[in-house]
C-alpha positions in Angstrom: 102.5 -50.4 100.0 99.1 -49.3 101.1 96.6 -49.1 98.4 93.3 -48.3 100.3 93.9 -45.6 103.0 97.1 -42.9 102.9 99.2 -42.7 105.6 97.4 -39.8 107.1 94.1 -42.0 107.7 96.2 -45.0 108.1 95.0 -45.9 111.9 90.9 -44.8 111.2 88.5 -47.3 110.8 87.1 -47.4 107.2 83.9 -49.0 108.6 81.2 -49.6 111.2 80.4 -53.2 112.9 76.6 -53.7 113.7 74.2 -56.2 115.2 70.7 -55.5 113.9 67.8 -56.8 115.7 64.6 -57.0 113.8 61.7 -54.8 115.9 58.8 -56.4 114.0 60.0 -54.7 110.9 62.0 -51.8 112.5 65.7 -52.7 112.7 67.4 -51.5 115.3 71.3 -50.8 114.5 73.2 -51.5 117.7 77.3 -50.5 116.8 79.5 -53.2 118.3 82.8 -52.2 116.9 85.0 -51.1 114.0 86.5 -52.7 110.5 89.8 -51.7 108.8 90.8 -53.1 105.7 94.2 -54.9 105.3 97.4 -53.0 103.7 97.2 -55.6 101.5 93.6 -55.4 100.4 92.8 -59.2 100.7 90.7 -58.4 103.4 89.8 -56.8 106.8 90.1 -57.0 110.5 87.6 -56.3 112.8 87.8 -54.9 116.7 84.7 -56.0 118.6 83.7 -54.4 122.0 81.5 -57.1 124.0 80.9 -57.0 128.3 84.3 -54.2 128.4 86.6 -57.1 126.7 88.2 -56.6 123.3 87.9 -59.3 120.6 90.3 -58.9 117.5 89.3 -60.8 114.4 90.9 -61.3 111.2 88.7 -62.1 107.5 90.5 -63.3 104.7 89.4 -64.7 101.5 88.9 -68.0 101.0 91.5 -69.3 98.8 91.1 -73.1 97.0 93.2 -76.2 98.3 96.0 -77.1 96.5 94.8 -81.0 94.9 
């Protein structure tokens, strides 16, 4: 059950991936890729465009060990 995007806007990236470089106090935003957030809401995967290759990564919250 999706509980943060309908079906419709299922496949759209919900937000913007940037590398900002510090100008001497002017940052400039340079886009490297896009964010969705999980189905499940626990967290988000990111698509990063570097040199024409594809990187696909995967953030998740950081859950405590089991003692």
């Amino acid at each position: 059950m999706m509980t943060t995007l309908d079906e419709k806007n299922a496949k759209a990236p919900t937000h913007g991936v940037y590398f900002v470089k510090d100008r001497k106090g002017n940052p400039d935003w340079i886009r490297v890729g896009s964010a969705w957030i999980n189905r499940d809401g626990e967290g988000m995967n990111l698509s990063l465009d570097n040199l024409g290759q594809t990187v696909i990564l995967t953030v998740r919250p950081t859950k405590p060990k089991a003692e």
